[in-house]
N, C-alpha and C positions, 0 to 999 in steps of 0.2 A: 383020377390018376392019383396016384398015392407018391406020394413025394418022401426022401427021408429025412430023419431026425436033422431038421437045422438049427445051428447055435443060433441063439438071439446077442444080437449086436446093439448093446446099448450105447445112443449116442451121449455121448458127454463131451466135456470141451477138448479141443482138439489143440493140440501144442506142436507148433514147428520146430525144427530143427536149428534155426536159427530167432529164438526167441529174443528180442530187446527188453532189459531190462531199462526200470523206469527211472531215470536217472532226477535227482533232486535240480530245480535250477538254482544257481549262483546268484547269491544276494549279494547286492551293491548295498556299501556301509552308506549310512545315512552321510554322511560325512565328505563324500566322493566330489560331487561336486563342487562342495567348499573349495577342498583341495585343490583342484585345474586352476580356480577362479583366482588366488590368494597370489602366481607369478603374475596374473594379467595386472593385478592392481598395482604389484612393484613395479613392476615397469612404467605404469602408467605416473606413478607417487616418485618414479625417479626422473621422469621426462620432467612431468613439471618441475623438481627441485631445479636442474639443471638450467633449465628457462630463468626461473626466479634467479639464479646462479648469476644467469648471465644479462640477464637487466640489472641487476644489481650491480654490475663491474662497468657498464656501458655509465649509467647512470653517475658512480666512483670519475670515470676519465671526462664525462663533459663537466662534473663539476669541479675538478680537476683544473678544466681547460680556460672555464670560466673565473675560477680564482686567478690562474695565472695572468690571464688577460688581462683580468680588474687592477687585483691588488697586488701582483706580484712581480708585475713587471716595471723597467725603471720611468721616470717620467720621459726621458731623453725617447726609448724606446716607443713611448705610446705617441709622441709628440711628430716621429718619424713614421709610425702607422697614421695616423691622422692628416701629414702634409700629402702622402700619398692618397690616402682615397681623397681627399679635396682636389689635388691636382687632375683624379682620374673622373670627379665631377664636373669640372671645370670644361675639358675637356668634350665630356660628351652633352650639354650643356651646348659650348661655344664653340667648338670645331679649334683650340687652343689651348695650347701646354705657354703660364707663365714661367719664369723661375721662380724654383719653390726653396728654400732654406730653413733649416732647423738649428735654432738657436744662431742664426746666422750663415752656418756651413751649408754649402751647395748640396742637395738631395737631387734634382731634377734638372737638368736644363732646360730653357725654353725651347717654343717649336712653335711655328706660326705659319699654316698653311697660305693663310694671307696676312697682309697688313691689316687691314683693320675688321674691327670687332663691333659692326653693328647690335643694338639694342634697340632700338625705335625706327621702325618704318611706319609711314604715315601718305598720306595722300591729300592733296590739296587740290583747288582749284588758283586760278588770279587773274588779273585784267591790267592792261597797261595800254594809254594811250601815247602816243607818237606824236608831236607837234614840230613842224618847222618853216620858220617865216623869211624870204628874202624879198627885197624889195619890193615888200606889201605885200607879196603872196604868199598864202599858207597853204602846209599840206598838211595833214594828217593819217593816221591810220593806228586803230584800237585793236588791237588783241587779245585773245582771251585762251590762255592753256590749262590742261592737267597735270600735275606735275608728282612723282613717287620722291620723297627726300628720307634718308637714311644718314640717321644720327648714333653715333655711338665712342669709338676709344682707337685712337692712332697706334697702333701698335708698333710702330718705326719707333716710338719715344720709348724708355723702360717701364715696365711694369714687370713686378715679382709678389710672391709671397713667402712669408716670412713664421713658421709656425713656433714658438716659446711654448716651453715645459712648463716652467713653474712661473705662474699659472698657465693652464694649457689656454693660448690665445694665439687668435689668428691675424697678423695684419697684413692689411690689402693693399698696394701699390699701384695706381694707374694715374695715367695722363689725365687733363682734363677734359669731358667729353667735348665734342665738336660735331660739325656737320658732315658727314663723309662725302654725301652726294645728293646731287639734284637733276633727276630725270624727268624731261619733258614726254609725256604719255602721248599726248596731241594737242595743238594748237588748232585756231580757226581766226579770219580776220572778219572782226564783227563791222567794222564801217572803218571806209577810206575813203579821200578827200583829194583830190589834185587844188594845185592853183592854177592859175591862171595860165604863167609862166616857169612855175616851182613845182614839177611833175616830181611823182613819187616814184621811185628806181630799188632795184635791189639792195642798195647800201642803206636805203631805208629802212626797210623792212628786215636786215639782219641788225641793225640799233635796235629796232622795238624790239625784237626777240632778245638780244642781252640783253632789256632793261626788262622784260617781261620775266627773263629768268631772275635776274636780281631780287625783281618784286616777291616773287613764289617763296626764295628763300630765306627773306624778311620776315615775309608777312606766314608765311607756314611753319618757319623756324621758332615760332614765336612758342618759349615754354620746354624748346625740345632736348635742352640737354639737361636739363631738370629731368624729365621725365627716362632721358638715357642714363643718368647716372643710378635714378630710382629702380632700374627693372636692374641691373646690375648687383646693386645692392643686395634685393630683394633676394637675387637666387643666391647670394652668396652668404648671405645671413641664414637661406634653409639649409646650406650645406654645411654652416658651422654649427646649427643646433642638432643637428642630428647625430654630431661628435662630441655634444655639449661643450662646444668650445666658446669662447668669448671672440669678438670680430672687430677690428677696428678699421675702418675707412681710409686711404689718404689719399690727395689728390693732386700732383706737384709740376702739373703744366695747365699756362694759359689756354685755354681755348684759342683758335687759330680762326 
């Protein structure tokens, strides 16, 4: 079969109608990233200024605070901070507010939930025998107790403190110490004795018991207001050196 003259179709490249041209990409300057970078650090260069800023001004008012405290305040003033915090020592210390005065004038009044201000409790034993003779018959009966004795400061009598400027010094006022009390823990009667005719009775036996507490308080009291006035002392001399203050003692009643 004979076919006719056909055009020859040469292929070549073929082009749409919607052809994209090749667009160049967009260089980022070398430089680009510097730039973002350069507000993150001010901010950062100005948070810390503002910190330094501000420790710096905090640091300005404590020392500030501290000059004024030291050196800048009057003696009278320091003299009146110092009788209070001793008085608020005192206090939590001893369960008492003496009177307190500055340069002589009343700061404080006293306050005394109780009268007296134990400083030494101790614990003893003692023995006490009983003898009684009537016409030629004796009795006897020995007893032996425990006994808690509390030694320290009457506080019915005055006591105050006294704080002076110049020189900042603290003096102490108190009674002389004493015995405050003597409590029988337990007794036991170790050996008892009738006479004949001279039987032992309950009026007996409450004499031994006074003379057994007499004993305890003699012989247990023995050193104790020595050592009441020493524990006194003690805390009231750490509480003046902690204000570096100077302390003087006084002691202006008999013991009773």
């Amino acid at each position: 079969m004979t076919f006719g003259n056909q055009t020859g179709v040469s292929a070549g490249p073929i082009e749409h109608a919607g052809t994209s041209e090749n667009v160049p990409a967009k260089m980022t300057p070398a430089g680009g990233n510097e730039g973002r970078g350069r507000p993150e650090r001010s901010r950062y260069s100005l948070a810390v200024a503002i910190l330094a800023f501000g420790v710096v001004i905090v640091a300005i008012m404590l020392t500030g605070t501290y000059v004024y405290h030291r050196l800048l305040r009057t003696p009278q003033e320091v003299a009146t901070d110092v009788a209070h915090q001793i008085a608020s020592g005192i206090k939590e210390m001893f369960n008492m507010t003496p009177r307190v005065t500055v340069n002589e004038v009343v700061v404080i009044h006293e306050s005394y939930p109780s009268f007296e201000l134990a400083t030494v409790t101790r614990e003893t034993t003692a023995t006490y025998e009983y003898r009684n003779q009537w016409l030629g018959s004796q009795k006897s009966i020995t007893i032996k107790g425990r006994f808690r004795i509390k030694a320290g400061f009457d506080l019915s009598q005055p006591s105050a403190l006294d704080v002076q400027s110049k020189p900042l010094k603290i003096i102490a006022r108190f009674p002389q110490p004493k015995i405050l009390s003597v409590e029988m823990l337990s007794h036991e009667i170790e050996k008892s004795e009738n006479g004949y005719w001279n039987r032992l009775n309950l009026e007996d036996q409450k004499a031994a018991l006074d003379e057994l507490l007499r004993t305890a308080k003699v012989e247990g009291g023995t050193g104790i207001h020595a050592e009441a006035k020493k524990n006194l002392e003690d805390k009231l001399r750490n509480l003046a050196e902690q204000k570096k203050a100077g302390i003087q003692l006084e002691y202006g009643f008999a013991p009773k």
